[in-house]
One Martini backbone bead per residue (centre of mass of N, CA, C, O) as a GRO file, in nm:
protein
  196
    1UNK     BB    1  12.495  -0.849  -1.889
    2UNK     BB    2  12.209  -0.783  -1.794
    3UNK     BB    3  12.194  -0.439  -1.858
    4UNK     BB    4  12.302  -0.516  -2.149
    5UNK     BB    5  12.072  -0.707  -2.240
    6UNK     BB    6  11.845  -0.494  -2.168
    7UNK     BB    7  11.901  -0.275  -2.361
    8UNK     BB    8  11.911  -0.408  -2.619
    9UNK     BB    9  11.629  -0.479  -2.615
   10UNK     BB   10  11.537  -0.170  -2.615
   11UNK     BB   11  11.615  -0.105  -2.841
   12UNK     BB   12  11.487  -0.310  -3.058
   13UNK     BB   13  11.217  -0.182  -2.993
   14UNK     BB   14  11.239   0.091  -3.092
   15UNK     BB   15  11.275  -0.016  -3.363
   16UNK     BB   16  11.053  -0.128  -3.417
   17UNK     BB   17  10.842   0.090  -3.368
   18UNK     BB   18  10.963   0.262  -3.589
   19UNK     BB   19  10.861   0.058  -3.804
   20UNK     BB   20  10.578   0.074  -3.759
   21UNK     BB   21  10.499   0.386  -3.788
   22UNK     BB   22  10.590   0.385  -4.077
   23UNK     BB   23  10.374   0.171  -4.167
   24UNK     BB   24  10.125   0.318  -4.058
   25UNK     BB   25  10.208   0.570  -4.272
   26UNK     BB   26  10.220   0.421  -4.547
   27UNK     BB   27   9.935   0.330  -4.529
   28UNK     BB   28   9.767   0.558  -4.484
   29UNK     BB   29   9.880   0.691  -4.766
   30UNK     BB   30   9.784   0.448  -4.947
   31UNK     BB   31   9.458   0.503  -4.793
   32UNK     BB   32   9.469   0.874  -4.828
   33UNK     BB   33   9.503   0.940  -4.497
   34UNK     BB   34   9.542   1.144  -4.242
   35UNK     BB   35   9.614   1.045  -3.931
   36UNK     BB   36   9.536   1.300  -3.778
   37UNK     BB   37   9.268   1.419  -3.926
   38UNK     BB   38   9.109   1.214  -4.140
   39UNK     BB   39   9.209   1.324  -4.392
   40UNK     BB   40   9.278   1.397  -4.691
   41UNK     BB   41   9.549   1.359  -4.841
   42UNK     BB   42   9.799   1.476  -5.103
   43UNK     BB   43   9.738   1.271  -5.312
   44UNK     BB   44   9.477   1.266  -5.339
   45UNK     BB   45   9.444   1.568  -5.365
   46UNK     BB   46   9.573   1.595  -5.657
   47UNK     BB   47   9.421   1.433  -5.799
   48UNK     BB   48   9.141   1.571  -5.748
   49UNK     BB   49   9.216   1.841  -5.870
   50UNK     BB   50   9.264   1.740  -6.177
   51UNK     BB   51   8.972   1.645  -6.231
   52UNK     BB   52   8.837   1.886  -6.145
   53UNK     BB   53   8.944   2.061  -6.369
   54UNK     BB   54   8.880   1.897  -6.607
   55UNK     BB   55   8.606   1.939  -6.588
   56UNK     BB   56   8.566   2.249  -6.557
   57UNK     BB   57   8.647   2.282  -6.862
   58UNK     BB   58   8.420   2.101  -6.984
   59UNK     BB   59   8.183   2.276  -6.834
   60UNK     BB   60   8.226   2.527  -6.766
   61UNK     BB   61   8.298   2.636  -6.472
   62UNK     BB   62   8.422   2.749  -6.160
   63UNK     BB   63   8.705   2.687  -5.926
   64UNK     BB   64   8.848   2.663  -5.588
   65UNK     BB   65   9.188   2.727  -5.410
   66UNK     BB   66   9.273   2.640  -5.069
   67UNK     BB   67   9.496   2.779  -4.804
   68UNK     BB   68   9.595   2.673  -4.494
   69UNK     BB   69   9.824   2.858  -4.235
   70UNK     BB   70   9.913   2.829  -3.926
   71UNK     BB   71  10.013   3.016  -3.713
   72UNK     BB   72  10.294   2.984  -3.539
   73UNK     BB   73  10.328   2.661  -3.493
   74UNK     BB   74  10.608   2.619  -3.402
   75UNK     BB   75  10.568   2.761  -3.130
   76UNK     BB   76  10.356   2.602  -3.032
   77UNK     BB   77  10.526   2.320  -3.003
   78UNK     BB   78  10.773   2.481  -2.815
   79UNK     BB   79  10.631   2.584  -2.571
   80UNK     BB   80  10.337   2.345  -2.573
   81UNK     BB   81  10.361   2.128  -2.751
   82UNK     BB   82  10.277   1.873  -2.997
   83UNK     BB   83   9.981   1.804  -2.877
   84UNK     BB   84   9.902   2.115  -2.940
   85UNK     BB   85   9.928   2.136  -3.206
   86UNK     BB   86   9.759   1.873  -3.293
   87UNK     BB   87   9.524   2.019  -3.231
   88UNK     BB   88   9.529   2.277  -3.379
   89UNK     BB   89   9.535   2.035  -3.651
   90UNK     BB   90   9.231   1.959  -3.591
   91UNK     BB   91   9.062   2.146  -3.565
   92UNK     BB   92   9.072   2.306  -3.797
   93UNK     BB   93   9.008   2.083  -3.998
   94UNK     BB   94   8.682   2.042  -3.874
   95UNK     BB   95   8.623   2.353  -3.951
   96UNK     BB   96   8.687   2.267  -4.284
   97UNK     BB   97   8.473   2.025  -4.287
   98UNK     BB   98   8.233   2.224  -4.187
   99UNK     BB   99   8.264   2.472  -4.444
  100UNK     BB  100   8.206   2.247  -4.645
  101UNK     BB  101   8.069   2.066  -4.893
  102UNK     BB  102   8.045   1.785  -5.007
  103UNK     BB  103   8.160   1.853  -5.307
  104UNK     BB  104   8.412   1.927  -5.167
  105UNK     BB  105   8.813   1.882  -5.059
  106UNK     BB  106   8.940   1.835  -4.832
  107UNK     BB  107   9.303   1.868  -4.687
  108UNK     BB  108   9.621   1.746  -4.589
  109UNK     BB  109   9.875   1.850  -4.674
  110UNK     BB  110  10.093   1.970  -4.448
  111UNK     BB  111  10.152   2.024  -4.158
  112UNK     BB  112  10.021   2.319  -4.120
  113UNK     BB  113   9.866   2.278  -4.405
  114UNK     BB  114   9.545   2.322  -4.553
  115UNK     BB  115   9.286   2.227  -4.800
  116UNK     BB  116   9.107   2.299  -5.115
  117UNK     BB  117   8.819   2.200  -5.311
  118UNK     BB  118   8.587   2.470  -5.476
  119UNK     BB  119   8.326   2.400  -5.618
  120UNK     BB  120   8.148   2.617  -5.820
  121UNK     BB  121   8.362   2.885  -5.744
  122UNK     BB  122   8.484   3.155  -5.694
  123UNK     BB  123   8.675   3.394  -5.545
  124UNK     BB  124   8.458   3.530  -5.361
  125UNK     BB  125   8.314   3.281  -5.249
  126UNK     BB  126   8.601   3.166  -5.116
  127UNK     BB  127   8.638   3.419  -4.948
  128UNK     BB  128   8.420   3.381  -4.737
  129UNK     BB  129   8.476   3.115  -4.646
  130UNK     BB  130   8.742   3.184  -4.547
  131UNK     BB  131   8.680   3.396  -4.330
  132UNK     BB  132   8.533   3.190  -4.169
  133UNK     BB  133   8.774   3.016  -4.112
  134UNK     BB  134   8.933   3.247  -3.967
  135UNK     BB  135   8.739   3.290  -3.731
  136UNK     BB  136   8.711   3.006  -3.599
  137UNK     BB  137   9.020   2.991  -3.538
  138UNK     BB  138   9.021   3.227  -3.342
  139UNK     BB  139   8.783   3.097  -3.132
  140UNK     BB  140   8.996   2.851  -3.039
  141UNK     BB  141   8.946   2.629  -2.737
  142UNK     BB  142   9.303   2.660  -2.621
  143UNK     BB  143   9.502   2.528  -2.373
  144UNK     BB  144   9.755   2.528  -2.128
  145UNK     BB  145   9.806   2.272  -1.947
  146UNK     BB  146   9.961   2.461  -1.696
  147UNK     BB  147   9.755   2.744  -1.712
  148UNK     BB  148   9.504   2.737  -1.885
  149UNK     BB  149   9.552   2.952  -2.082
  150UNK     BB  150   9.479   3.077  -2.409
  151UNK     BB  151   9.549   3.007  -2.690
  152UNK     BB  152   9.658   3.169  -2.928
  153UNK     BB  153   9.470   3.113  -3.290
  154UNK     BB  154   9.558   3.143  -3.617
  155UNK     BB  155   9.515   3.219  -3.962
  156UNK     BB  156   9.619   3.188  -4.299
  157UNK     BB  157   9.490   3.277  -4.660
  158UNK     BB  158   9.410   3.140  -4.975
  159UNK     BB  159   9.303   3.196  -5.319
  160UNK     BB  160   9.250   3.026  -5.601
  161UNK     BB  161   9.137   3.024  -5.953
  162UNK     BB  162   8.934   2.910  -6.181
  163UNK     BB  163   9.023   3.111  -6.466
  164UNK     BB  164   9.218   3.325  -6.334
  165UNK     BB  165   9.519   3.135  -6.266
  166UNK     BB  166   9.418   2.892  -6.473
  167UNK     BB  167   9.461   2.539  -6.586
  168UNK     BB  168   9.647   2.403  -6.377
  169UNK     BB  169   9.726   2.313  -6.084
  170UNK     BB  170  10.006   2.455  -6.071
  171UNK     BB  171   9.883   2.727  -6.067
  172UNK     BB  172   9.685   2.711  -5.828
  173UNK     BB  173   9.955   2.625  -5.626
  174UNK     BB  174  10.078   2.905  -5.669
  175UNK     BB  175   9.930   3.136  -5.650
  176UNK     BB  176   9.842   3.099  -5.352
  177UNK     BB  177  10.153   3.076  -5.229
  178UNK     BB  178  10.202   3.368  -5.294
  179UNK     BB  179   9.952   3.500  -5.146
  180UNK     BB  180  10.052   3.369  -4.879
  181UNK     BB  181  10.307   3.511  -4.844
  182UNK     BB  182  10.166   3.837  -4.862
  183UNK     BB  183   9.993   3.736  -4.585
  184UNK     BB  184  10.242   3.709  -4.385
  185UNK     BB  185  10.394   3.938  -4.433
  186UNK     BB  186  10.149   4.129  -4.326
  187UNK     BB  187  10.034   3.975  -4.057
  188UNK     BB  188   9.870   3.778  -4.079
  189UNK     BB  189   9.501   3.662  -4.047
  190UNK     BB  190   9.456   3.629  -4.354
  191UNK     BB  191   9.276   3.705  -4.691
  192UNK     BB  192   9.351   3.606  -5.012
  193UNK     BB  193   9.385   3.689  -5.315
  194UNK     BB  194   9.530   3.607  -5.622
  195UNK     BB  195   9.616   3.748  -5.858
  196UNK     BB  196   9.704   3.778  -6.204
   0.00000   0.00000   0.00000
């Protein structure tokens, strides 16, 4: 009949569809870039870590690895919806590249994790700047689409340094990770340095 030849065709839509939006996710990781916020992935970052830690061994600089992870971010898209979900990790982005010089690397890690690395920068000064940035996001002007009220958005940072925390990039992305655990136990919004 008309109205199941009518479904059948909008299946095979929805699955190109779906197939289109996998190969346009597919191309994007090839071309480094995050979809949602047009930072560099996390592959390219993982990258340019190894190469930054790298020279910095090189050169005898320190370097600094920052995590920003936007605190209840799946509460804010169960409430709010997905799509101020992605405003609020789009904006945090944008506040993440306006607060590094040229020569750091910002990128989207994935879900709500945003990340750095901060050339020639200590854990003291990495933790300015991330105060900054924690700052900023707790300031970000989203309102609820449906009564107009502003959402409260804050954000935890992590921070670990070579060569405080090691020389190899899994050092510094395990320090950052444990002490971003625990500045979350401790009641999010806040800023941490990792241990020695």
């Amino acid at each position: 009949t008309f109205i199941e030849k009518e479904a059948s065709i909008n299946d095979e839509i929805d699955r190109l569809r779906h197939q289109l939006a996998n190969c346009e996710a597919r191309l994007q990781e090839m071309m480094g870039t995050d979809v949602l916020t047009g930072l560099p992935n996390r592959h390219v970052f993982k990258e340019h870590l190894t190469h930054s830690l790298k020279r910095a061994l090189r050169l005898g600089y320190s370097l600094s690895f920052m995590i920003i992870d936007i605190d209840h971010l799946r509460d804010i898209n169960l409430k709010f919806g997905h799509e101020i979900g992605d405003q609020v990790i789009v904006e945090a982005g944008k506040i993440l590249m306006n607060s590094v010089r040229e020569i750091d690397m910002p990128a989207r890690w994935g879900g709500e994790e945003l990340v750095a690395v901060l050339h020639e920068t200590d854990a003291e000064g990495a933790k300015v700047v991330a105060e900054r940035i924690r700052r900023k996001i707790s300031m970000l002007d989203i309102k609820d689409p449906k009564s107009g009220k502003p959402i409260k958005v804050t954000a935890t940072l992590a921070v670990s340094n070579y060569p405080l925390h090691g020389n190899e990039p899994q050092d510094l992305l395990e320090s950052a990770s444990d002490a971003l655990l625990i500045a979350k136990e401790k009641g999010c919004n806040k800023v941490l340095i990792a241990q020695k």
